[in-house]
C-alpha positions in Angstrom: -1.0 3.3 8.6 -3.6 1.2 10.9 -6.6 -0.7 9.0 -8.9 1.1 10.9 -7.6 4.7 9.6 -7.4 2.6 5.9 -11.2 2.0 6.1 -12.1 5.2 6.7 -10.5 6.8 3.3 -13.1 6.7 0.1 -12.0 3.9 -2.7 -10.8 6.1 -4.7 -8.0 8.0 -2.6 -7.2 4.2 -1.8 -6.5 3.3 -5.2 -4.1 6.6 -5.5 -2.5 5.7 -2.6 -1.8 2.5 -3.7 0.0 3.8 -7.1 2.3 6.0 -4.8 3.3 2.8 -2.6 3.8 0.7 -5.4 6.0 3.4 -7.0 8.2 4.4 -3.8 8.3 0.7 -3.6 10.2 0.2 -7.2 12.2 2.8 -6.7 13.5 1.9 -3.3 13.9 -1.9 -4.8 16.4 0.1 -7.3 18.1 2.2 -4.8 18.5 -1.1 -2.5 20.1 -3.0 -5.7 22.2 0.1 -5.8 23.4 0.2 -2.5 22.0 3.5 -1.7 19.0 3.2 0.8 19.7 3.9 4.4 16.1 3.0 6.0 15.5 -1.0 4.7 12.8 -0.6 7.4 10.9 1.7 5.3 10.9 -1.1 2.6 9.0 -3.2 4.8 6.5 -0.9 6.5 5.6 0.5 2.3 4.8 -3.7 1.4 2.8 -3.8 4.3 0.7 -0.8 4.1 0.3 -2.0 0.3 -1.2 -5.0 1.6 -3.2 -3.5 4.1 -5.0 -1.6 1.5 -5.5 -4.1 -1.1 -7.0 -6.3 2.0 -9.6 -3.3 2.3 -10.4 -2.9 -1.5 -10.7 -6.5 -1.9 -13.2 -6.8 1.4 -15.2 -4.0 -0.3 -15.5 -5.4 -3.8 -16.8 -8.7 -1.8 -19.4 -6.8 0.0 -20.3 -4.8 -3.1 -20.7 -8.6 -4.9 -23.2 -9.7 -2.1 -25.6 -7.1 -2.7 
């Protein structure tokens, strides 16, 4: 997911997509303890979309405090 396509999307779909990444990203921490996940590239691209969004919701709730 590109920042630009992450700025586009309204807060609130944000903040859903953010409690599926964090989700897929506990459960793939379990199947990785477990020996079971096959992509550990996945892993990587999830905790980097994760920060990618918080990086947009924090730059909004800066601009909204400016106002």
């Amino acid at each position: 997911m590109k920042v630009n396509d992450i700025r586009k999307i309204v807060t609130d779909k944000l903040q859903e997509q953010l409690i599926d990444l964090r989700k897929k990203t506990r459960e793939m921490r379990f199947s990785l303890a477990n020996n079971q996940l096959k992509n550990v590239r996945e892993a990587r691209r999830i905790k980097k979309d994760v920060a990618k969004i918080l990086t947009v919701l924090n730059e909004r709730r800066q601009a909204e405090a400016k106002k």
